[in-house]
Legacy VTK file of the C-alpha trace (Angstrom):
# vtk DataFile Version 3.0
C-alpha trace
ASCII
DATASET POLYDATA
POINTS 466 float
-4.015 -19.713 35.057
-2.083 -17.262 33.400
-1.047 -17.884 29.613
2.479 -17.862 28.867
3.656 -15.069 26.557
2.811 -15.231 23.134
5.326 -13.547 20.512
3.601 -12.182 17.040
6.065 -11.639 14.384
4.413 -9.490 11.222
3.856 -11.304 8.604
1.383 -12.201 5.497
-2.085 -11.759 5.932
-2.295 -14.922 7.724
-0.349 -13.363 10.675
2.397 -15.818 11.634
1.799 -16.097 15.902
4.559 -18.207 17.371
3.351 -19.276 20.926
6.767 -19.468 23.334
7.607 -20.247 26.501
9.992 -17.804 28.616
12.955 -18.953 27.046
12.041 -18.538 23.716
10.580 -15.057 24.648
13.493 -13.552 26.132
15.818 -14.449 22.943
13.371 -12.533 20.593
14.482 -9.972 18.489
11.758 -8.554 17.630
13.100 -9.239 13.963
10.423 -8.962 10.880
10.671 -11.757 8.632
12.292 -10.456 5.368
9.839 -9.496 2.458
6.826 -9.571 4.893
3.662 -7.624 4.222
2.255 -5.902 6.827
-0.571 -7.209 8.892
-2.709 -4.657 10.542
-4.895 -4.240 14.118
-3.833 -3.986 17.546
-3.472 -7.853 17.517
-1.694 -7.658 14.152
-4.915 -8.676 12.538
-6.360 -7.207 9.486
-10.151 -6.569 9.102
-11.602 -8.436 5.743
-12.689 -5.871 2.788
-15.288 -6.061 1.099
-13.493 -7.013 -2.414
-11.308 -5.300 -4.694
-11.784 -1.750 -4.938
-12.965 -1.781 -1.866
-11.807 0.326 1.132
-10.489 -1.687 4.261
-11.250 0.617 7.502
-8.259 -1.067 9.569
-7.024 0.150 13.089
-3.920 2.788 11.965
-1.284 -0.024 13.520
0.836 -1.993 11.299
3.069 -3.979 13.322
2.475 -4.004 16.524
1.946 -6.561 19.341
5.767 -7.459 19.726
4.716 -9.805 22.648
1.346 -10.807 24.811
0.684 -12.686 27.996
2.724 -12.024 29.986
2.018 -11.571 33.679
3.369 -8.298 34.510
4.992 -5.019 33.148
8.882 -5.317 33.622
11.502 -2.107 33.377
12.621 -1.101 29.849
16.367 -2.122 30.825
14.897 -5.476 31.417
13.100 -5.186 28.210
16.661 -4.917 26.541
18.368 -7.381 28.501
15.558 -10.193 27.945
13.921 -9.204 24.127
16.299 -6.598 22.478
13.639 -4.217 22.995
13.057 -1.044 24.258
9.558 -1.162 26.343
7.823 1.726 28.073
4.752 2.084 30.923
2.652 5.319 30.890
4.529 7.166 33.579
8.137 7.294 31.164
5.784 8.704 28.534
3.971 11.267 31.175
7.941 12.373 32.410
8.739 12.129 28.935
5.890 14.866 27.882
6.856 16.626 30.770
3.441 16.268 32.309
3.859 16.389 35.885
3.761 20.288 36.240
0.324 20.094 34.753
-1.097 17.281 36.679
0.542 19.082 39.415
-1.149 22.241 38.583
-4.641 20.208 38.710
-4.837 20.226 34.941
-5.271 16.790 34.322
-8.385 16.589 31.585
-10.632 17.136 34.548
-14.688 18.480 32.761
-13.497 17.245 29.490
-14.614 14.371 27.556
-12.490 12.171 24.799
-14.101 10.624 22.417
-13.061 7.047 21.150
-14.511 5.534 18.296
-13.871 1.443 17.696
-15.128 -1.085 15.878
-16.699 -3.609 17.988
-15.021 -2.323 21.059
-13.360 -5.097 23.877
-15.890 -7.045 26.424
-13.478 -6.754 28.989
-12.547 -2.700 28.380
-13.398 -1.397 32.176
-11.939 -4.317 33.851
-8.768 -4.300 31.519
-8.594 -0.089 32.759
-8.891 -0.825 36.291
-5.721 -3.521 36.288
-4.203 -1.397 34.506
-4.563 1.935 36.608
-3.621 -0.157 39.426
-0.395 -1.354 38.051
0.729 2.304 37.338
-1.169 3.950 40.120
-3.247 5.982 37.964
-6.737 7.190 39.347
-9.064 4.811 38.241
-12.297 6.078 35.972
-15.343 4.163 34.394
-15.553 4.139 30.861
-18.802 5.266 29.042
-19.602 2.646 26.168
-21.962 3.249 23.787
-23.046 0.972 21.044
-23.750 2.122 17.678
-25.286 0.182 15.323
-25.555 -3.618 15.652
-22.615 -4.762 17.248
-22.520 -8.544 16.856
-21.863 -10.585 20.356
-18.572 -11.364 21.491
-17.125 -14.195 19.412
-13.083 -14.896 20.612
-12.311 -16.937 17.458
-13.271 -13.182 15.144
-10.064 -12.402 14.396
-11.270 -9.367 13.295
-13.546 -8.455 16.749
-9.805 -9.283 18.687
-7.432 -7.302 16.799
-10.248 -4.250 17.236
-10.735 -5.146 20.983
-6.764 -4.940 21.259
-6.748 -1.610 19.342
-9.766 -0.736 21.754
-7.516 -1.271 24.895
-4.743 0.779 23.406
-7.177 3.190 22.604
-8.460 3.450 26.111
-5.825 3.218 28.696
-3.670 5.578 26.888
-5.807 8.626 26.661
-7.201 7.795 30.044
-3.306 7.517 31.366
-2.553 10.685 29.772
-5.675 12.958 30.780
-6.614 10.827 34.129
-9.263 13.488 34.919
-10.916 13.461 31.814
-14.075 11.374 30.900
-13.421 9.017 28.085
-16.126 7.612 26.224
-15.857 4.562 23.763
-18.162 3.989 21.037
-18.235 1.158 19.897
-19.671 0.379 15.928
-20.755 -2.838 14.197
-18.672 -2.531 11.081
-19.341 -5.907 8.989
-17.567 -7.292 5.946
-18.965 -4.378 4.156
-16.032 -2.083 4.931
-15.841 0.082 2.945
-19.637 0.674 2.438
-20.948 0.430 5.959
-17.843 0.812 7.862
-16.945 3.933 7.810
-20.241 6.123 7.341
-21.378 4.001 10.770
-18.252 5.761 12.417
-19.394 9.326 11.254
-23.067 8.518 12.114
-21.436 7.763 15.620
-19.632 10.788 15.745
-22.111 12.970 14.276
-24.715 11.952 16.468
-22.472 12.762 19.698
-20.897 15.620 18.517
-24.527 17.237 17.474
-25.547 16.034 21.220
-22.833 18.043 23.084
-20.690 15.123 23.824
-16.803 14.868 23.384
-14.279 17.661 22.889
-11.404 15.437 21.437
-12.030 12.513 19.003
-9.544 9.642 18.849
-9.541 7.861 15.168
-7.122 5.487 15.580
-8.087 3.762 12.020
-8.118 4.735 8.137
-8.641 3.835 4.617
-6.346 4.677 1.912
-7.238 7.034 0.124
-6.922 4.940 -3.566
-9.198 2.332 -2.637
-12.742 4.784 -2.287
-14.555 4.340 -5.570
-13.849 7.035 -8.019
-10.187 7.622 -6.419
-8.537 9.814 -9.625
-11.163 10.224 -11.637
-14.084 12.097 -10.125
-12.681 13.978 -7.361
-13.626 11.199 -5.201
-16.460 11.899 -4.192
-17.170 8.928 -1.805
-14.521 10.254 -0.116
-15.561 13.861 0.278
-19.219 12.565 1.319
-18.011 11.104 4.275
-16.321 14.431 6.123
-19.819 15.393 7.355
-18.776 14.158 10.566
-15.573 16.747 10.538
-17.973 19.711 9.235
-20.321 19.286 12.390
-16.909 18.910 14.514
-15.910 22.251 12.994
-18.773 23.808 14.029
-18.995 22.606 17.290
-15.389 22.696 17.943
-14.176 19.644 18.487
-10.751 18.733 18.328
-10.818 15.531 15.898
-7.675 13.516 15.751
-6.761 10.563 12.826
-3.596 8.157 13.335
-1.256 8.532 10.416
-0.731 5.350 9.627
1.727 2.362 10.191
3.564 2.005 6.320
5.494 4.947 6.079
5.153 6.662 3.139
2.762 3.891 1.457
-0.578 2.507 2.117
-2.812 -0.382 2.384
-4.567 -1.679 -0.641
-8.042 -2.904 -0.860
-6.620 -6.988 -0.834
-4.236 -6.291 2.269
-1.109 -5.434 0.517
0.942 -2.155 0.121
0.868 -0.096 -2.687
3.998 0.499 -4.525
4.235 4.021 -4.567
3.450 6.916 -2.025
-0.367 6.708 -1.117
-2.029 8.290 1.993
-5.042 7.469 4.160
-8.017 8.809 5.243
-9.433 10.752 8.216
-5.942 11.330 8.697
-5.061 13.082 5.421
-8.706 15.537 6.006
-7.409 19.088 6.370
-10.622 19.205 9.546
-8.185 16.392 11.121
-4.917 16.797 13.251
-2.963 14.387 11.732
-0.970 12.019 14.303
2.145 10.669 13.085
5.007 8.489 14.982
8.521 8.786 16.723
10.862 6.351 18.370
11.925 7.527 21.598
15.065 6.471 23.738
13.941 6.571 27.541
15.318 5.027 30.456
13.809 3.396 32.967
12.443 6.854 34.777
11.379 8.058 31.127
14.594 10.594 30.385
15.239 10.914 27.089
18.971 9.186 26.587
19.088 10.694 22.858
16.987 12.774 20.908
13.904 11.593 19.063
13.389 10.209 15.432
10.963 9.122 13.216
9.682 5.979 13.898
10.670 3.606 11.605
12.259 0.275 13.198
11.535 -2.500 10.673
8.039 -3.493 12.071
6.366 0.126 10.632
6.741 3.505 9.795
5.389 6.436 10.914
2.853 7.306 8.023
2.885 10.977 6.271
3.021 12.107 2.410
0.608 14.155 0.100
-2.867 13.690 -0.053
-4.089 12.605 -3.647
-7.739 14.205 -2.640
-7.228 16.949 -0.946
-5.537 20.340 -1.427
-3.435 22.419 0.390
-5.407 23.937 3.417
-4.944 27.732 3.880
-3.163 26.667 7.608
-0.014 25.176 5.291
0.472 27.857 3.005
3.589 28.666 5.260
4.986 25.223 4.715
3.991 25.452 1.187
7.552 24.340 0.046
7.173 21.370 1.601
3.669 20.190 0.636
3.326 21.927 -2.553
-0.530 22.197 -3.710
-1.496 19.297 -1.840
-2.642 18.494 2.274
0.881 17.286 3.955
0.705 14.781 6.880
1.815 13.966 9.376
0.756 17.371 11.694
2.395 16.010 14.866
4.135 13.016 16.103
4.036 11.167 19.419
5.760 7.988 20.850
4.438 5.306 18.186
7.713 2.937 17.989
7.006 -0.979 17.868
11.036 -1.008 19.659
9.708 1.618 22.195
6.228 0.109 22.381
3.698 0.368 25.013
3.108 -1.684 27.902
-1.280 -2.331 28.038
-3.048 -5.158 29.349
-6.031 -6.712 28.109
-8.244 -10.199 29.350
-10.462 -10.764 26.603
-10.445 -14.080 25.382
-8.750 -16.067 24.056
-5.691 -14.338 26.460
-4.926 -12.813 29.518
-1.977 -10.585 30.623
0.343 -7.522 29.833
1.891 -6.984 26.405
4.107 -4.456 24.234
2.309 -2.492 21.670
2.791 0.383 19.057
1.892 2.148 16.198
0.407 5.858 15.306
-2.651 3.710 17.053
-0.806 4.629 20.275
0.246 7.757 18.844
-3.138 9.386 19.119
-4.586 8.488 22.183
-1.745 10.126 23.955
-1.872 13.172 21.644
-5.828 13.113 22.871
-5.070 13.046 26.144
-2.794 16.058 25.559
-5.537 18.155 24.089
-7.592 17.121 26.079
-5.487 18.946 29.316
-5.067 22.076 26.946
-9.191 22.220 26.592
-9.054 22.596 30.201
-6.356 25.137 30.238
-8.155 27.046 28.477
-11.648 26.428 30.072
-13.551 25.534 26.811
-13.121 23.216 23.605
-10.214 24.391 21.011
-11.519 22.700 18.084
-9.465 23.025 14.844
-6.312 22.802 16.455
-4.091 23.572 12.642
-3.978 26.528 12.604
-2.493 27.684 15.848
-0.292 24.354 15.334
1.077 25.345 11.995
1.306 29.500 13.783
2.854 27.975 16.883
4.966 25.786 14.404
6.320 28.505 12.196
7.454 30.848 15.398
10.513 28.292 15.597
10.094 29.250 19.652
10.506 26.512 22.596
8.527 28.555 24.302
5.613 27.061 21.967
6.478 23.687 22.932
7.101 22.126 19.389
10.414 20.286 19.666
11.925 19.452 16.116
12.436 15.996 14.978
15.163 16.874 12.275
16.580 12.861 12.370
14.908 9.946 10.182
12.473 8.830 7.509
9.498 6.849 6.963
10.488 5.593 3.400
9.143 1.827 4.468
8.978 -1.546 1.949
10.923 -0.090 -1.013
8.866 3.016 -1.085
10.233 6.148 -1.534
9.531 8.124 2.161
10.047 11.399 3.208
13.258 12.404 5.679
12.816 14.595 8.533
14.448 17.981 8.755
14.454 21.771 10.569
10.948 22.889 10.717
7.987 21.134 9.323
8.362 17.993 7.090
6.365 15.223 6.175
8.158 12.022 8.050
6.944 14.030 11.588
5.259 16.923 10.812
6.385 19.841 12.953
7.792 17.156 15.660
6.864 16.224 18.566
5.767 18.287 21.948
6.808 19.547 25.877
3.586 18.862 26.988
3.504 21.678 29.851
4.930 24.568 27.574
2.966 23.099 24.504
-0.810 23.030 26.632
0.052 27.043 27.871
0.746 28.025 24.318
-2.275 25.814 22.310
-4.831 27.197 25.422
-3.406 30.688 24.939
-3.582 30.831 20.909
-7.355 29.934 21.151
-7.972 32.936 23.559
LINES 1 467
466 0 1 2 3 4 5 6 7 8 9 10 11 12 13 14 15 16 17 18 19 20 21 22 23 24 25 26 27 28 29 30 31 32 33 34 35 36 37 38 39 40 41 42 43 44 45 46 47 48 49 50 51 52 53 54 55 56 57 58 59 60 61 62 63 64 65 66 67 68 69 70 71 72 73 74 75 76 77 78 79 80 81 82 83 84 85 86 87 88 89 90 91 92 93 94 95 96 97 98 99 100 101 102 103 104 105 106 107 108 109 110 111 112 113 114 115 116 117 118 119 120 121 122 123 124 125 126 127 128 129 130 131 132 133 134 135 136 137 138 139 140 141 142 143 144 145 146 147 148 149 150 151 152 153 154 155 156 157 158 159 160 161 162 163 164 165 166 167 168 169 170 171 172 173 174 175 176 177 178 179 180 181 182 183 184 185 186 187 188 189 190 191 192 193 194 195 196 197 198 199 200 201 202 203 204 205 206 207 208 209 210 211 212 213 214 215 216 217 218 219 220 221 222 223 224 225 226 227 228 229 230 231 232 233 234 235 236 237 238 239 240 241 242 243 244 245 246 247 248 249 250 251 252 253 254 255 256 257 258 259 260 261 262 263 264 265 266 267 268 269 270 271 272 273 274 275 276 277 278 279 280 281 282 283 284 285 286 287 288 289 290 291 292 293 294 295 296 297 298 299 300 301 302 303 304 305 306 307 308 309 310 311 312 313 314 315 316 317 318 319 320 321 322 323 324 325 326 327 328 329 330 331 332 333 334 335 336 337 338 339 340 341 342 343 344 345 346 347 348 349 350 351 352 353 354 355 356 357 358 359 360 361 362 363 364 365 366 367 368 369 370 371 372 373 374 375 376 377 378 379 380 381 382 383 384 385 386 387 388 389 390 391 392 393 394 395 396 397 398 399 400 401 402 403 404 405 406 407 408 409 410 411 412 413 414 415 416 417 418 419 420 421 422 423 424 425 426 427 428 429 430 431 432 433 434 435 436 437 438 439 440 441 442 443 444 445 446 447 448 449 450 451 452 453 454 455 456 457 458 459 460 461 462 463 464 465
């Protein structure tokens, strides 16, 4: 039997869920209660830290799962009619991209590999893939899971091994939907309750280890840590910080392409006990100048995925597209042309994709203790698809790109369509009464230098790295 639709509504760390039947779904809003903090994961979950001082690694998404259950994708007009929200498949984002003269073309990720890292991954990933490449009529693939570490059995009442299974599917079908002839592998790692100790160096062991192996040309980090929380943050250049990026260094020298999620709060960022800090703060991989920052937009499709207005920085009430300074990190010789904007400091976002919870993704998942199709977002969705889209330029060009900055910020700073950057110039990611950042003419730090025309972008990135 098929569970009816469940609606999540953000809310304190113990995420309020409000189980509905139809008629109760098709009156939601998709309305945050007021003075909520945000919850974080795929399943609007948040992992446990370790204690104060402590850094959380957390899936990038804030906000996200708007609804769940339900038993099949409907059009985004019906989405408005029925839940006040907008609701897209893969195929509006692929016409929104402007994909289809590369897939046409046969550049479609074919004899590349993405690389996506998740805690504890999702039992039911390859199943979950096939229903949805069916439902879309994408080419189907099988995913390559490895384990790293000791990944604990599956246990449906983990709240934290669901809302990383949920991130997992996002992960998944959205790179695979995006570069369908690509490989994608999914490593998955056993972070426990020690997140901030063992979390995070298992992910670069993971990623070391493959990268140092010949495996992957794009990574997908669709997670972070604020940068605040690592021990020593402000005092000794943080060095647990900085002792982590060996993962990046190897990446650099291998070149792969390694993508971080900017973040779900805006301007601010996640403390160690689940709250937001008061003030800017920025997260980590995403805020490493080896790391294309991934950022968020809210697009207006319609049901065949044309754009009906321009987009804007995401920033609907349920999240905000994260970007800001980075408090660790200076300014990488690839921004000295935006230095007005970031000053002395590493500016994020780099690049922005679809990431709106009011504009969110359709995925489906079976895992237990659910079944069925649901509406997701988040810079969590964000960089998958951005993957997906490097991953098609790697084969443009016939080899890995790596460090993808500096032709970006190049590309970027020609101001030419031609490039494929279109300009977000409309919003701001100023989210919970902290101070954000507006968007603007050229590069800025709500959406970084915008968003992308996937066909012109992939000729330009492919050529740049010749």
């Amino acid at each position: 039997m098929v569970p009816r639709p469940t609606v999540r509504v953000r809310a304190t760390r113990a995420a309020a869920v409000l189980t509905a039947g139809a008629s109760a779904l098709l009156a939601f809003s998709g309305a945050v209660a007021p003075g909520a903090a945000p919850a974080a994961g795929a399943q609007a979950v948040r992992a446990q830290a370790a204690g104060a001082g402590a850094p959380q690694v957390v899936p990038a998404s804030v906000g996200q799962t708007l609804i769940s259950g339900l038993r099949e994708p409907i059009s985004t007009s019906a989405c408005l009619t029925q839940m006040k929200v907008r609701c897209y498949s893969p195929l509006q984002y692929r016409a929104a991209y402007d994909l289809a003269p590369l897939y046409r073309a046969g550049i479609t990720g074919r004899g590349r590999t993405i690389v996506v890292v998740d805690s504890y991954g999702s039992p039911t990933i390859q199943r979950d893939l096939n229903v949805f490449d069916k439902a879309f009529g994408l080419p189907g693939t099988t995913v390559q899971v490895d384990k790293w570490g000791k990944v604990p059995a599956w246990n449906p009442k983990d709240d934290n091994q669901t809302g990383w299974a949920g991130e997992t599917t996002l992960d998944v079908e959205y790179a695979h939907a995006m570069a369908p002839g690509a490989k994608i592998v999914l490593v998955e790692t056993g972070v426990n309750e020690n997140e901030g100790t063992s979390g995070l160096p298992q992910m670069m062991d993971a990623e070391t280890y493959l990268i140092n192996h010949g495996v992957g040309d794009v990574i997908s980090q669709s997670f972070g840590a604020t940068e605040n929380t690592f021990p020593g943050f402000g005092k000794d250049g943080t060095r647990s910080l900085t002792a982590l990026r060996y993962a990046f260094t190897d990446a650099q020298r291998k070149g792969v392409t390694v993508l971080g999620a900017a973040g779900d709060a805006g301007a601010a960022s996640e403390t160690a006990n689940g709250g937001l800090y008061r003030y800017p703060a920025n997260s980590w991989p995403s805020s490493d100048p080896l790391v294309t920052s991934v950022g968020g937009t809210q697009l207006t499709l319609d049901n065949a995925g044309r754009r009906t207005a321009p987009d804007v920085v995401w920033n609907d009430g349920n999240g905000a597209g994260g970007g800001g300074w980075s408090y660790v990190f200076s300014r990488p010789a690839y921004q000295n042309g935006v230095a007005k904007v970031v000053g002395t400091h590493r500016g994020t976002p780099d690049i922005s994709m679809s990431a709106s919870v009011d504009g969110g993704a359709w995925v489906y998942s079976s895992f237990a203790p659910g079944e069925g199709w649901g509406i997701v977002g988040g810079t969590s969705e964000a960089t998958p698809i951005f993957s997906g889209i490097v991953a098609l330029a790697d084969q443009k060009a016939g080899h890995r790109l790596g460090l993808i900055n500096p032709a970006l910020y190049a590309m970027g700073g020609h101001g030419s369509a031609a490039d494929g950057i279109v300009d977000v110039t409309a919003g701001n990611n100023a989210y919970q009464g902290v101070k954000g950042n507006a968007a603007g003419k050229g590069y800025d730090l709500a959406s970084g230098w915008g968003t992308v025309d996937g066909t012109l972008f992939v000729d330009a990135l492919a050529a740049a790295s010749r």
